[in-house]
Structure formats: C-alpha cells, structure tokens
ROPARO-857059 format. One record per residue (C-alpha): residue in one letter; z, x, y. Coordinates in Angstrom, 1 decimal. Layout:
N
+---------+--------+--------+--------+
| residuo |      w |      u |      v |
+---------+--------+--------+--------+
|       A |      Z |      X |      Y |
...
+---------+--------+--------+--------+
***
This chain:
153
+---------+--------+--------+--------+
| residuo |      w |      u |      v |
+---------+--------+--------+--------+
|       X |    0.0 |    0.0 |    0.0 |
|       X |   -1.1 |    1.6 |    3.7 |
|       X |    1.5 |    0.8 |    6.3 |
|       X |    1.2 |    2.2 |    9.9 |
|       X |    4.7 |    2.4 |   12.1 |
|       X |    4.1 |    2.6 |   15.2 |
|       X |    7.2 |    3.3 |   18.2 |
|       X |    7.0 |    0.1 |   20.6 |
|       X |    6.0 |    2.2 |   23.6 |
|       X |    2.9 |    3.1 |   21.9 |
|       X |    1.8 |   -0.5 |   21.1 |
|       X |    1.1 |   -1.2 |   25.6 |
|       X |   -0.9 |    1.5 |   25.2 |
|       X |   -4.3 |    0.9 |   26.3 |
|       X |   -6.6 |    1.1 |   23.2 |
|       X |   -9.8 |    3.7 |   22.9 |
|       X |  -12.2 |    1.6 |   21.6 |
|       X |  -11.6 |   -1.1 |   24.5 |
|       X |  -13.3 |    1.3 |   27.1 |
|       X |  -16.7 |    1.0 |   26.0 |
|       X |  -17.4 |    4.7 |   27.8 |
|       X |  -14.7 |    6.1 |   26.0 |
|       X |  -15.6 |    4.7 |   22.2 |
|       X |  -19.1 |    5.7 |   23.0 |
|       X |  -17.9 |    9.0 |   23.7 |
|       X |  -15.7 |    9.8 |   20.7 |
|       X |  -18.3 |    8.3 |   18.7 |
|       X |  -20.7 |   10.7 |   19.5 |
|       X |  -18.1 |   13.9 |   19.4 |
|       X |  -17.3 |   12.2 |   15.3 |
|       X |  -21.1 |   12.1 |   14.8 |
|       X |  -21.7 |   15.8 |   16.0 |
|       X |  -18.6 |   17.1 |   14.5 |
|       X |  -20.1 |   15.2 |   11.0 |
|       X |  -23.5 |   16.5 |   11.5 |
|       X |  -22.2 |   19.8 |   11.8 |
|       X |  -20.2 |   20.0 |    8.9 |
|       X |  -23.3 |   18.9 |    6.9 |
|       X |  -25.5 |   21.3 |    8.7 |
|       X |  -28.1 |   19.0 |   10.0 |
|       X |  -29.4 |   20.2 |   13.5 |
|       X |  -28.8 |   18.2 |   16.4 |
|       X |  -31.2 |   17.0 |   19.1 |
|       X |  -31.3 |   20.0 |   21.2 |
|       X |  -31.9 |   22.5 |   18.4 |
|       X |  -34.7 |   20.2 |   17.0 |
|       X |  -36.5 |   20.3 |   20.4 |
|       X |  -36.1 |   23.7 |   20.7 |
|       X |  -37.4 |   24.2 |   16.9 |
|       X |  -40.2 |   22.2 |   17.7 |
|       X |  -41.2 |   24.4 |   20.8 |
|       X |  -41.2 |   27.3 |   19.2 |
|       X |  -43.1 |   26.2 |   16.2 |
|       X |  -46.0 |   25.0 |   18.7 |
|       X |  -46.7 |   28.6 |   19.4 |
|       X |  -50.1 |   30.3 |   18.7 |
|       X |  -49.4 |   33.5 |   16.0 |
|       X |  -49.7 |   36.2 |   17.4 |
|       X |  -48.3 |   34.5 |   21.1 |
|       X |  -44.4 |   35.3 |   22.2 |
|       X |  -42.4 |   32.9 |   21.3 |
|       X |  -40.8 |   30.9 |   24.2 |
|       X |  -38.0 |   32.7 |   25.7 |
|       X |  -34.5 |   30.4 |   26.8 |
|       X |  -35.6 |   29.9 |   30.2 |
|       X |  -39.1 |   28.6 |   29.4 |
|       X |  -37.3 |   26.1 |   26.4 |
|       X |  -34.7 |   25.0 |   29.0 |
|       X |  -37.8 |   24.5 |   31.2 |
|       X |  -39.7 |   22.2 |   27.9 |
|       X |  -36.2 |   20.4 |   27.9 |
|       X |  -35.8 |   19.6 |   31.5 |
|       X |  -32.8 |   21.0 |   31.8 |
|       X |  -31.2 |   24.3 |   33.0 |
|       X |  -30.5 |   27.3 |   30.7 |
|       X |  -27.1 |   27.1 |   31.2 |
|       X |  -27.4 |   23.4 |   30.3 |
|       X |  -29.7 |   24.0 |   26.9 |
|       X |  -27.3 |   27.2 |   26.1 |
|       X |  -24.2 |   24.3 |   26.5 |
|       X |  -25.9 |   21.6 |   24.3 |
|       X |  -27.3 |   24.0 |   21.6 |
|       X |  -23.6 |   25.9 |   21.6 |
|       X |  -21.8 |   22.2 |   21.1 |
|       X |  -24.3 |   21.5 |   18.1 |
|       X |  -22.9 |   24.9 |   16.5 |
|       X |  -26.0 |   27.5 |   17.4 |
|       X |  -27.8 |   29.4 |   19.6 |
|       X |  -31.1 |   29.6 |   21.2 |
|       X |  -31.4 |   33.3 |   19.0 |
|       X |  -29.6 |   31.3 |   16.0 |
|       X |  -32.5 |   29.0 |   16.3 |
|       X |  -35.2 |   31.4 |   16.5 |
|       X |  -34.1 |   33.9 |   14.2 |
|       X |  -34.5 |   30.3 |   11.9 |
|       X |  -37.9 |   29.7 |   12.7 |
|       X |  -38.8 |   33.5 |   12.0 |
|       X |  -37.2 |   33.1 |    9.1 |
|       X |  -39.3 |   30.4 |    8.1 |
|       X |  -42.5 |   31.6 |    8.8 |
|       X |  -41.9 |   34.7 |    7.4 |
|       X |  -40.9 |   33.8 |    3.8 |
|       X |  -44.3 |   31.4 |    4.1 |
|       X |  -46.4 |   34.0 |    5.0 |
|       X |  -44.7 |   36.7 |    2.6 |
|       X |  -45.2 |   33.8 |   -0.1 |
|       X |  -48.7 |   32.8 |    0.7 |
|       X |  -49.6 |   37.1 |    0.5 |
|       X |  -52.7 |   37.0 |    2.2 |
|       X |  -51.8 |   38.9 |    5.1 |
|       X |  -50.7 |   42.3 |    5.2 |
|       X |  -46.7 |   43.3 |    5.9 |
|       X |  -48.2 |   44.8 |    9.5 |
|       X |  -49.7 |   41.4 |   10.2 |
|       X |  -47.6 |   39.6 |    9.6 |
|       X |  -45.2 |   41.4 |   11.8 |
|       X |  -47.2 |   41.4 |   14.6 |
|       X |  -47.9 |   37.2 |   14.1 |
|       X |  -44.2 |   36.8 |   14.5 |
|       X |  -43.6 |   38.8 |   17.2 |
|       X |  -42.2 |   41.4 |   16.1 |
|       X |  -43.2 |   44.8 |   18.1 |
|       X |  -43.7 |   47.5 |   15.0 |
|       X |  -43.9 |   47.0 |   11.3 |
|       X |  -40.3 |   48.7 |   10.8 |
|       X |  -38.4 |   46.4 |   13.2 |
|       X |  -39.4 |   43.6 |   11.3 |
|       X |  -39.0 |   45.4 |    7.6 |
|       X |  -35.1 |   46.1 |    9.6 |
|       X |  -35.0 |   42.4 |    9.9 |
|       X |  -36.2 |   41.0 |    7.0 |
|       X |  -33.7 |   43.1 |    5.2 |
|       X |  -30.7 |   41.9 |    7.0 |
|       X |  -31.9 |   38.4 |    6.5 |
|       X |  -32.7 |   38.5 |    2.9 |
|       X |  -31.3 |   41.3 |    1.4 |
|       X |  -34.7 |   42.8 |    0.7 |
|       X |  -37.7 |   44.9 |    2.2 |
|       X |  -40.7 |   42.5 |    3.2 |
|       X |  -42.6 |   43.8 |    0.0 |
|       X |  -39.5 |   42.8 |   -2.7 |
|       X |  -39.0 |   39.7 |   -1.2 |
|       X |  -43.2 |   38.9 |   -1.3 |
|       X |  -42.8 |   40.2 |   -5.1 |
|       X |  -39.7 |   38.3 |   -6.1 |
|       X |  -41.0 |   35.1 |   -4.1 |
|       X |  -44.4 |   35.4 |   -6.4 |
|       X |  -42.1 |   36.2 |   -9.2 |
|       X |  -43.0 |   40.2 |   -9.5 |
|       X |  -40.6 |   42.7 |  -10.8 |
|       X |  -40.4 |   45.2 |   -8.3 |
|       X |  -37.0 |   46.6 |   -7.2 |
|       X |  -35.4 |   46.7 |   -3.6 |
+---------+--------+--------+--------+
***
C-alpha cells in the first residue's frame, strides 16, 4: 500500500503543475534528462548533425559560428543548448566523422589519403592519429576487420 504524509504547511503550498509555465517547464527538463540517459540526441544536436552532413566531401565542415548562424542563434546560445543536451559542437562532429569514416573505410573504394582529405582532415597521419583514438585501430585494420580480414593492429 503507497501512502504519502505530508506536514500541513506543505498542503497551502501552491502546486507545480497548476502554473501552466512552470509544468511545461519541468516537463521539458524530465524529457531532456530521459533523453539523455537513453542517449538520443536532442534538437539542437540534430540540427547541427544535419548541417554538417550537408557538406560537399572534400569542403570544411561548418565551424560553430557558421552552425549557430544555420540555427539563428548566437554561439554562445548553440554552445548553451547543445551543452544542456549533454554534448558539444566538437562531440557532434567528431560523431559525424566518425560516421563517415567507418562508411567510407567499409565501402574501400577510396584510398586511406582520400579519404582523409574528404573529411577534412589536413595529412594522412592526423587522421590515422584519430581514427586510432576513436577505434582502437589504424584506418587500414579497421577497413580489414570491417570487411572481415585478418590483419593485425
């Protein structure tokens, strides 16, 4: 049986969910809070996702000030929304480089050097550096171990 005991003072209290402002409010904090702790993306990191996946390869991706321009806001504004959703405006590239580079690593048509230079990266070894990090592997053991090669690190 569920029983709540409440002191009398606290029962003239005004009540949260009588302010319409203020229930809309800590619905939205419970729904970000809940979306984080699933790790779905909110809307400001999907916008930006979506900008930066509109680039041309071989173009630089967007920097912050030109997404906070695509999202009408400031970048202090975009770097406020994207920190309450849990990430970053580097968090959130560094995701869609990720992306593209375990496609185009698994797809193998292009060369380690182009591929590099489609995402941005400025030599061959900065993006080798990276991939590393990332995956735990060189660019060339993570294309062979994505096509299911045996080659070691």
């Amino acid at each position: 049986m569920l029983a709540f005991h409440l002191a009398p003072a606290m029962l003239s209290l005004p009540c949260l969910t009588a302010d319409p402002r203020a229930y809309e409010a800590a619905r939205q904090d419970c729904e970000r809070e809940l979306a984080q702790a699933r790790g779905v993306p909110g809307p400001w990191t999907l916008r930006v996702q979506r900008l930066l996946l509109q680039r041309t390869p071989g173009e630089p991706f967007a920097g912050v000030a030109e997404a906070a321009a695509h999202c009408h806001v400031s970048v202090r504004t975009l770097i406020r929304h994207l920190r309450l959703e849990g990430g970053s405006y580097q968090a959130v590239l560094d995701g869609v480089r990720q992306e593209q580079a375990l496609r185009a690593l698994r797809q193998g048509k292009d060369s380690v050097e182009e591929i590099a230079a489609a995402l941005g990266f400025e030599d061959t070894s900065n993006f080798s550096r990276t991939v590393r990090r990332w995956f735990g592997l060189t660019p060339t053991a993570l294309r062979a171990r994505l096509r299911g090669d045996s080659v070691s690190r």
